[in-house]
C-alpha positions in Angstrom: -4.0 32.9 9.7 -5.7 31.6 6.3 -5.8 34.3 3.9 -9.1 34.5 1.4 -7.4 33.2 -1.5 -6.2 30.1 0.8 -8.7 26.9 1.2 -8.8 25.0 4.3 -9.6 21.0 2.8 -11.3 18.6 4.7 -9.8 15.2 6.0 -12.0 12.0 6.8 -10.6 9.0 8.6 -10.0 5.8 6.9 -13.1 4.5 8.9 -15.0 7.4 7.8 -13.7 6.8 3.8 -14.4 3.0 4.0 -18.0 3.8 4.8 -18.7 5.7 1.9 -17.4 3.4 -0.6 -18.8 0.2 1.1 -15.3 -1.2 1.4 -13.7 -2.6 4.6 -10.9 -0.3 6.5 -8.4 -3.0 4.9 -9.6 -2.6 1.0 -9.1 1.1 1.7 -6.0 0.6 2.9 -4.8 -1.1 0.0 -6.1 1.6 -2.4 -4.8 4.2 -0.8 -1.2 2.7 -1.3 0.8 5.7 -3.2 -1.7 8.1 -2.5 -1.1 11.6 -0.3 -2.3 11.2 3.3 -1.3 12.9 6.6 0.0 10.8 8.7 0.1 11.7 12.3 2.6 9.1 13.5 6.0 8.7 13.7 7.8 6.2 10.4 7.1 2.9 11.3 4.0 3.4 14.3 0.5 3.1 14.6 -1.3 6.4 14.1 -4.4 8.3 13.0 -4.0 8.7 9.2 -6.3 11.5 7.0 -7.2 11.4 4.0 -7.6 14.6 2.0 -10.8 15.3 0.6 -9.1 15.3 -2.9 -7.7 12.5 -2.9 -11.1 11.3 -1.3 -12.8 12.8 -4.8 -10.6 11.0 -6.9 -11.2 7.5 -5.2 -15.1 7.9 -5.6 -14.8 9.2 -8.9 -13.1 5.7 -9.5 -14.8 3.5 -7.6 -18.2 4.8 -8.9 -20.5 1.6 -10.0 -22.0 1.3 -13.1 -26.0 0.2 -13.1 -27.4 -1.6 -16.1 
């Protein structure tokens, strides 16, 4: 049971990411080296992998582009 002072974040798939910053599923990939996801797979496998909506903040805070 969440509690009111508790916060349920959002995940998005690394699909779901890679269409928001215009990047391919394997650019993501590579930025999201070192990062916190949750990884649904056992070490080693294939699996779905989520990123947190934090972590998602912090990559389009960074990736933002710069019109002149």
């Amino acid at each position: 049971m969440v509690t009111a002072t508790q916060q349920i974040e959002k995940h998005f798939r690394i699909a779901e990411v890679a269409k928001l910053l215009g990047l391919s599923r394997g650019a993501v990939y590579s930025i999201l080296r070192g990062e916190v996801l949750v990884d649904f797979s056992r070490p080693g496998k294939k699996g779905i992998k989520l990123v947190p909506e934090s972590t998602l903040k912090r990559l389009l805070d960074r990736h933002k582009k710069t019109f002149r």
